[in-house]
Short mmCIF file of the C-alpha atoms (twelve columns), coordinates in Angstrom:
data_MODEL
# 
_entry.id   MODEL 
# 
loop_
_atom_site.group_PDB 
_atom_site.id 
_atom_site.type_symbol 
_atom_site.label_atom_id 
_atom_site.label_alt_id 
_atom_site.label_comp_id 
_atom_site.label_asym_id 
_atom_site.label_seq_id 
_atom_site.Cartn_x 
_atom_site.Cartn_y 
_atom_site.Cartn_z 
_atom_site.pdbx_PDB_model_num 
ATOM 1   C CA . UNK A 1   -6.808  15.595  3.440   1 
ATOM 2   C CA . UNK A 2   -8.097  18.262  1.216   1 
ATOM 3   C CA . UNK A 3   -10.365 16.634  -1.392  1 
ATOM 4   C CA . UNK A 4   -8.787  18.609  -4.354  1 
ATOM 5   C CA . UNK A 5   -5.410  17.559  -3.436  1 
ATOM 6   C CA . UNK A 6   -5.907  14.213  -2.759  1 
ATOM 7   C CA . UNK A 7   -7.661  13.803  -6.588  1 
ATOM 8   C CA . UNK A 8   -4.161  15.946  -7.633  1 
ATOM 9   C CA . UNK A 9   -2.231  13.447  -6.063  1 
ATOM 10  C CA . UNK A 10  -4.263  10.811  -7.173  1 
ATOM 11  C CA . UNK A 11  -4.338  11.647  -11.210 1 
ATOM 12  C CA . UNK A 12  -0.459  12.315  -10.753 1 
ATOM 13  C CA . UNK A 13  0.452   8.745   -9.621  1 
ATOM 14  C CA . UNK A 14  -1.863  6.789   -10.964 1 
ATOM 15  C CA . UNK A 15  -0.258  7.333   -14.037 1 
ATOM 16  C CA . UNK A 16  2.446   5.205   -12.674 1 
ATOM 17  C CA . UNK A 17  3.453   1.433   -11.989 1 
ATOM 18  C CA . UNK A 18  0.386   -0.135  -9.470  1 
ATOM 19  C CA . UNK A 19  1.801   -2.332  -7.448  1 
ATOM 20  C CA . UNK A 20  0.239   -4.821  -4.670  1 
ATOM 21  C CA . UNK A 21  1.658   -6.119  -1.630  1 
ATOM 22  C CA . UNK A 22  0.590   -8.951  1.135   1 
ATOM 23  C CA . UNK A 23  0.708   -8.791  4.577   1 
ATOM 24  C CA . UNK A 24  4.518   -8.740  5.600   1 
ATOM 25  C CA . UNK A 25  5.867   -8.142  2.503   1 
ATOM 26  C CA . UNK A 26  8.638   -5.464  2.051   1 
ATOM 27  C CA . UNK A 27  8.511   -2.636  0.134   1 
ATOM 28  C CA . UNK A 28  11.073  -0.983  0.676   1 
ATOM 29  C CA . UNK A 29  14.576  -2.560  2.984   1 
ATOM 30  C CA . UNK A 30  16.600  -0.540  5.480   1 
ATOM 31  C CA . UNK A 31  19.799  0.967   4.163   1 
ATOM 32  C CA . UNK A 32  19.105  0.681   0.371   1 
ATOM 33  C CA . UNK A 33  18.142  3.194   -2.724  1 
ATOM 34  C CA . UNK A 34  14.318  3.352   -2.504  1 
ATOM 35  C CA . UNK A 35  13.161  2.315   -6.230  1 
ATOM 36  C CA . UNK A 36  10.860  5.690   -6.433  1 
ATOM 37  C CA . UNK A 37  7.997   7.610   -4.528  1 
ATOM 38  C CA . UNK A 38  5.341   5.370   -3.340  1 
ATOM 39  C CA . UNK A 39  1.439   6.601   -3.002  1 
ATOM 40  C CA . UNK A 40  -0.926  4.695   -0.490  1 
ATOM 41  C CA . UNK A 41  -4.169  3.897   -2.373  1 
ATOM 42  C CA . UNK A 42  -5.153  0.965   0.258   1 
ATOM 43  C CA . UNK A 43  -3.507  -0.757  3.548   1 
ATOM 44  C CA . UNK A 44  -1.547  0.254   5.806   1 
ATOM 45  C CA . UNK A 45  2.814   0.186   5.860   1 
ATOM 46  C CA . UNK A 46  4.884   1.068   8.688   1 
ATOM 47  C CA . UNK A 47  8.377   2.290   8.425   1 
ATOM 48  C CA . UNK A 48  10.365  1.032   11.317  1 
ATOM 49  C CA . UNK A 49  13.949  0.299   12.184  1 
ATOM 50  C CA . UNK A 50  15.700  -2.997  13.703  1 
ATOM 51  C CA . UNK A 51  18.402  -2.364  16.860  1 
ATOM 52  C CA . UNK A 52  21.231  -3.953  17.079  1 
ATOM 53  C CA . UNK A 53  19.622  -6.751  19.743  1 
ATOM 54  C CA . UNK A 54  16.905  -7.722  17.431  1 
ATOM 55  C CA . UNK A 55  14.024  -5.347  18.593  1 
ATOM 56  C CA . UNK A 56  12.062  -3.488  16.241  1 
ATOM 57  C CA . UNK A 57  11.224  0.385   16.577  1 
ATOM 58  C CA . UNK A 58  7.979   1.203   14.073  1 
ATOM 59  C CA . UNK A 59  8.443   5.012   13.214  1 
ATOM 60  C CA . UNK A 60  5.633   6.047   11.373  1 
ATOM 61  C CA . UNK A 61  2.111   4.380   9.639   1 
ATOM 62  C CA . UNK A 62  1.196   5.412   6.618   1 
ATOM 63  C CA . UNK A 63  -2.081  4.848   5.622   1 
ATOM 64  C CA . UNK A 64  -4.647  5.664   2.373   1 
ATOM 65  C CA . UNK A 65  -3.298  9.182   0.842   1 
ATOM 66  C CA . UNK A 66  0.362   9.103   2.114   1 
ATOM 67  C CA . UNK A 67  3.333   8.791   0.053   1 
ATOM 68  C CA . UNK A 68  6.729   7.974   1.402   1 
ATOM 69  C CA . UNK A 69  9.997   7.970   1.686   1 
ATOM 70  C CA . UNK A 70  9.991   11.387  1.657   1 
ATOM 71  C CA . UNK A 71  12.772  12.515  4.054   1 
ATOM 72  C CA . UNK A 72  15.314  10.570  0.803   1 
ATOM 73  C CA . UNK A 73  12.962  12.043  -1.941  1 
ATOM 74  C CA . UNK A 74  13.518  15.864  -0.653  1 
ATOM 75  C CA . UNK A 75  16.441  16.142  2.141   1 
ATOM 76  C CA . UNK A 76  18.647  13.352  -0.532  1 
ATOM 77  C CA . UNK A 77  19.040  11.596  3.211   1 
ATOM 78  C CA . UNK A 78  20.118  8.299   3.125   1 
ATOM 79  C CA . UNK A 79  17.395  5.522   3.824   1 
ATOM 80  C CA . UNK A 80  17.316  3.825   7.220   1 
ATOM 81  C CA . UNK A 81  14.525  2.748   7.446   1 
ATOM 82  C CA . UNK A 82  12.526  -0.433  5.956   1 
ATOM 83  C CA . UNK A 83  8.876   0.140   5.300   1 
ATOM 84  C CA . UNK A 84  6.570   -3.400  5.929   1 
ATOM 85  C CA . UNK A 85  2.768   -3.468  4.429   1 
ATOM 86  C CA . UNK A 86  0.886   -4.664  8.009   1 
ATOM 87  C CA . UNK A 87  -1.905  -5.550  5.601   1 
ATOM 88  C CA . UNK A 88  -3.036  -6.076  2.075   1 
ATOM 89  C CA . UNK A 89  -1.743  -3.021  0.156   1 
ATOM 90  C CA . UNK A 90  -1.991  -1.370  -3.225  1 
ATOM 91  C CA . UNK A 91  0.508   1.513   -4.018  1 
ATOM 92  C CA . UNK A 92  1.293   3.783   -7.235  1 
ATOM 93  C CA . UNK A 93  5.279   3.767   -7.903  1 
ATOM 94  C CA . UNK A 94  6.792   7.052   -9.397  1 
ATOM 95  C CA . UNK A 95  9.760   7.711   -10.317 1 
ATOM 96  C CA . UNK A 96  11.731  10.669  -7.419  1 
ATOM 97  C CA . UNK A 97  12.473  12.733  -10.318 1 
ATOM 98  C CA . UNK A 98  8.979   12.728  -11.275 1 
ATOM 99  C CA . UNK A 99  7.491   13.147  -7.667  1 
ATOM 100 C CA . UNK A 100 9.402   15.940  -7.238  1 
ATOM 101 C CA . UNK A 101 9.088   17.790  -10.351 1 
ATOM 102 C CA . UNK A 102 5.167   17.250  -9.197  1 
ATOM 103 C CA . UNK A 103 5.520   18.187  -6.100  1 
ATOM 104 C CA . UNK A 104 7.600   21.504  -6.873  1 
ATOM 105 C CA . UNK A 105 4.994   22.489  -9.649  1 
ATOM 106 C CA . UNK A 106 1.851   22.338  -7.228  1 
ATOM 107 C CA . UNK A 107 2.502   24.680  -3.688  1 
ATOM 108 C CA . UNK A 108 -0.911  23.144  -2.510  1 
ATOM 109 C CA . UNK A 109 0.714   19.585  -2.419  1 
ATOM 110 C CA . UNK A 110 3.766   20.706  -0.739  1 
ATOM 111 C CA . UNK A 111 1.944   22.719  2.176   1 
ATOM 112 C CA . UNK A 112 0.187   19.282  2.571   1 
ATOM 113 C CA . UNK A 113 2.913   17.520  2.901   1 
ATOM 114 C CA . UNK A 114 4.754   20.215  4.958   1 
ATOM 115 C CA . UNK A 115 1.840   19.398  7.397   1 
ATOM 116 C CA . UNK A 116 1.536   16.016  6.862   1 
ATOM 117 C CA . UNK A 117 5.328   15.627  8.403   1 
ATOM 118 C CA . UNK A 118 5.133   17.854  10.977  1 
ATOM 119 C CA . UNK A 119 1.870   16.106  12.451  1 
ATOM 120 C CA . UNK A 120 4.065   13.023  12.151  1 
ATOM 121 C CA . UNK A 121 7.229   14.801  13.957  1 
ATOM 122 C CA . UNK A 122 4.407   16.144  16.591  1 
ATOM 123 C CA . UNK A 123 4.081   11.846  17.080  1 
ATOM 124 C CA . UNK A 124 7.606   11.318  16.594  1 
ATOM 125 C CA . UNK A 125 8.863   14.026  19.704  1 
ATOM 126 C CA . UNK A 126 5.995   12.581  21.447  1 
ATOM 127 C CA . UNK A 127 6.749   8.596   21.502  1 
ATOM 128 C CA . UNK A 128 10.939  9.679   21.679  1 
ATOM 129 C CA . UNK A 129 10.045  11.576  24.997  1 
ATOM 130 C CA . UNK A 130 8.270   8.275   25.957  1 
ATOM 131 C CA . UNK A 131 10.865  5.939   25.398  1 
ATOM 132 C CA . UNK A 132 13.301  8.555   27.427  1 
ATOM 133 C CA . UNK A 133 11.564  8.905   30.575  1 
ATOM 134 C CA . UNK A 134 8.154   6.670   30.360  1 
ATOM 135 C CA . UNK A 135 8.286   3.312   32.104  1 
ATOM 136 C CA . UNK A 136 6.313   0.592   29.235  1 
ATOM 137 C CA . UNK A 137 2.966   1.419   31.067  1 
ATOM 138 C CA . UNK A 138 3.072   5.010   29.711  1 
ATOM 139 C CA . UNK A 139 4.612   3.865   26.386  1 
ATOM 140 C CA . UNK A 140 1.717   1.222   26.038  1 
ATOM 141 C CA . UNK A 141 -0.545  3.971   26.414  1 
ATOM 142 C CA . UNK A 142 1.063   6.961   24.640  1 
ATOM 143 C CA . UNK A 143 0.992   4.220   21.776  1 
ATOM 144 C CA . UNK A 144 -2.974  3.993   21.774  1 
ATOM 145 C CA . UNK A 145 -2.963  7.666   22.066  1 
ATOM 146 C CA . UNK A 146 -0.788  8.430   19.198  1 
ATOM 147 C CA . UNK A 147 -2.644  5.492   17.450  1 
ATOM 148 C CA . UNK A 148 -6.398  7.217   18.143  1 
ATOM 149 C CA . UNK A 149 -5.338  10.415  17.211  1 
ATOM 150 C CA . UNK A 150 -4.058  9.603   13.772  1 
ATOM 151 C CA . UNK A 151 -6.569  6.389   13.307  1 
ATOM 152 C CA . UNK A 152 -9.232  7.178   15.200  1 
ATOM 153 C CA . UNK A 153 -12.967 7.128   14.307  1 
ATOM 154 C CA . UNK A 154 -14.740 8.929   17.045  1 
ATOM 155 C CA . UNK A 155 -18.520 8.055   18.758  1 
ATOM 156 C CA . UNK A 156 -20.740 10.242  20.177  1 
ATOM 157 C CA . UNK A 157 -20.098 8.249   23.597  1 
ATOM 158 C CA . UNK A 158 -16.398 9.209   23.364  1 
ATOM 159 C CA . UNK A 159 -15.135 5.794   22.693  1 
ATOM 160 C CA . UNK A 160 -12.341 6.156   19.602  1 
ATOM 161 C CA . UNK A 161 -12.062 3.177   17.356  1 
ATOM 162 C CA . UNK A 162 -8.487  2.874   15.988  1 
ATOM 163 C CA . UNK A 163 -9.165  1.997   12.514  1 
ATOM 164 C CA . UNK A 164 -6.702  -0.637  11.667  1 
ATOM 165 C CA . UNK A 165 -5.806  -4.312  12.865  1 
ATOM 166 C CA . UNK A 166 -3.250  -3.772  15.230  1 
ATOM 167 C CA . UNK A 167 -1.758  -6.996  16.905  1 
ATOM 168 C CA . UNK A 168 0.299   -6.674  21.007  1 
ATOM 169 C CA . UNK A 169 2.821   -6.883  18.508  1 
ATOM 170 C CA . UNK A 170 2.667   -3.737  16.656  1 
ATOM 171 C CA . UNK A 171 2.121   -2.216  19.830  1 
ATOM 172 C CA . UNK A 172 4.873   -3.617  21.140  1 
ATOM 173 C CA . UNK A 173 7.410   -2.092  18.355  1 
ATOM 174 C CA . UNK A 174 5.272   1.526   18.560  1 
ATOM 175 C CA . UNK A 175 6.316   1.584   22.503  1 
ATOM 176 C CA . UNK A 176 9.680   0.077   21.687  1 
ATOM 177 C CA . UNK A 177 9.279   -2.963  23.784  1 
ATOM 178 C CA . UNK A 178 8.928   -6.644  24.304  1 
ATOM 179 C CA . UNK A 179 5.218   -7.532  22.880  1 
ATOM 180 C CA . UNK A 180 5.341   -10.092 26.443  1 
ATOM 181 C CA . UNK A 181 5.570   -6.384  28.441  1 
ATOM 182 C CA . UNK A 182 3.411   -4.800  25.666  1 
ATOM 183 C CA . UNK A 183 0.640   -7.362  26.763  1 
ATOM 184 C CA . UNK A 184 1.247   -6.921  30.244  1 
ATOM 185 C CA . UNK A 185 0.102   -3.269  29.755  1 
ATOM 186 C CA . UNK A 186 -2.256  -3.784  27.788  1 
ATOM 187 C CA . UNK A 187 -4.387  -6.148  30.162  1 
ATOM 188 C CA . UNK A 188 -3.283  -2.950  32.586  1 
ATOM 189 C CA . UNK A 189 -5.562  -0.523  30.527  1 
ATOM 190 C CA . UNK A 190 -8.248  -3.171  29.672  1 
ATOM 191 C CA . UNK A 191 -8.498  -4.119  33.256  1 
ATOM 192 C CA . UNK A 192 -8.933  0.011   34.078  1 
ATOM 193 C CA . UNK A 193 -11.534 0.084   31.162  1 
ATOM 194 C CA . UNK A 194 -9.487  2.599   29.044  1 
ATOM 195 C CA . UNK A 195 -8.983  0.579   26.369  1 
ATOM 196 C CA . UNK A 196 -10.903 -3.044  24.706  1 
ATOM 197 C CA . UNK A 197 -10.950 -4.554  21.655  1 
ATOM 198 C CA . UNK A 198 -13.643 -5.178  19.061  1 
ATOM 199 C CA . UNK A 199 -13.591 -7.286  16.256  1 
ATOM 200 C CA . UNK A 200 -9.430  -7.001  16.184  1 
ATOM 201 C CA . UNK A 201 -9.514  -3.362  16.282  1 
ATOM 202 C CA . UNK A 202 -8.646  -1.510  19.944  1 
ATOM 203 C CA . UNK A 203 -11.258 0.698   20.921  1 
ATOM 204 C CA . UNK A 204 -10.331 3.595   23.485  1 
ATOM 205 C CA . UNK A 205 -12.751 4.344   25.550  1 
ATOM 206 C CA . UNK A 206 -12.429 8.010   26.462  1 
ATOM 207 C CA . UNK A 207 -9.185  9.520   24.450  1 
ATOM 208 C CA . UNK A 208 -9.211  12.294  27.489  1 
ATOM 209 C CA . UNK A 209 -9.038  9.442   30.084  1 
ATOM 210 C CA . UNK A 210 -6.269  8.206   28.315  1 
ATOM 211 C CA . UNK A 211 -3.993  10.800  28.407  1 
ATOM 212 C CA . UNK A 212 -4.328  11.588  31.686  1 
ATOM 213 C CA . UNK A 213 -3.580  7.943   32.490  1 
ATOM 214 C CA . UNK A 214 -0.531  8.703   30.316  1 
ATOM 215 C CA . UNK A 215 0.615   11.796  32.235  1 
ATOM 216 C CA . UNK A 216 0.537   10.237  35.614  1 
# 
């Protein structure tokens, strides 16, 4: 993100409510009136949706910068989602009328975020086409694509660190599939040396590699 934007953003909300959440802990439940505009100073929060059977879909991640749930704040649409902090999280809380009266007065911040949820859409039509015609191999691995892309710290030797904690678990719901076939695959990719993990953060080991072990 653009460093002047992000301390616009910044100086905007944190002249709001701070509020702190654990690991788990809901901000946000499926089907009800968000309480405001949230603004990721730490941590990371999904925004996911339960099926009728029990399984869990994860959307989106939001991470340091973000603010969310912008699809209610802008299109009025109502909320269907319920957003999760996967770790230790500190937000600012504004009110909607506020965040947009912010948002409308500054064209920088809304080209951002223009940007910011059409990168996200880009991830969204990617992991939907997945889920349509890729068997849980390919959604195991379009998962740690999607996951390096948007997380990813790269090396000089190619490998991409995805920089945050996730569990066979959170794969699992990204793929939108059992985390006992999640693991399945993911012993898969280890096995072909694509992916390992360090320190409980996946490393991939060529992004390229990846991909084309996606496409196959």
């Amino acid at each position: 993100m653009d460093k002047d934007i992000n301390q616009k953003l910044l100086g905007f909300f944190s002249k709001h409510v701070l509020q702190s959440y654990k690991r788990g802990e809901i901000l946000i439940r499926a089907e009800e009136e968000p309480p405001g505009v949230f603004y990721m100073i730490n941590g990371y929060v999904k925004m996911a949706s339960i099926f009728e059977n029990g399984s869990e879909l994860t959307v989106n991640i939001f991470k340091q910068g973000a603010f969310f749930p912008m699809l209610w704040a802008i299109a009025d649409s109502d909320n269907a989602y319920f957003y999760q902090a996967m770790t230790s999280t500190e937000v600012f809380k504004a009110t909607r009328g506020d965040a947009l009266k912010f948002i409308n007065d500054n064209p920088d911040v809304l080209y951002d975020l223009t940007r910011r949820l059409l990168v996200g859409m880009d991830g969204l039509l990617s992991t939907t086409q997945q889920l349509l015609y890729g068997n849980a191999y390919k959604r195991v691995a379009s998962a740690f694509i999607v996951s390096a892309k948007r997380f990813g710290k790269s090396f000089k030797n190619k490998n991409v660190l995805i920089d945050i904690p996730l569990t066979h678990q959170d794969i699992a719901n990204l793929a939108g599939i059992t985390r006992e076939t999640a693991s399945i695959s993911i012993e898969k990719l280890q096995s072909k040396g694509l992916i390992f993990r360090k320190s409980q953060k996946f490393i991939v080991k060529n992004l390229t590699n990846l991909e084309l072990e996606a496409s196959m």
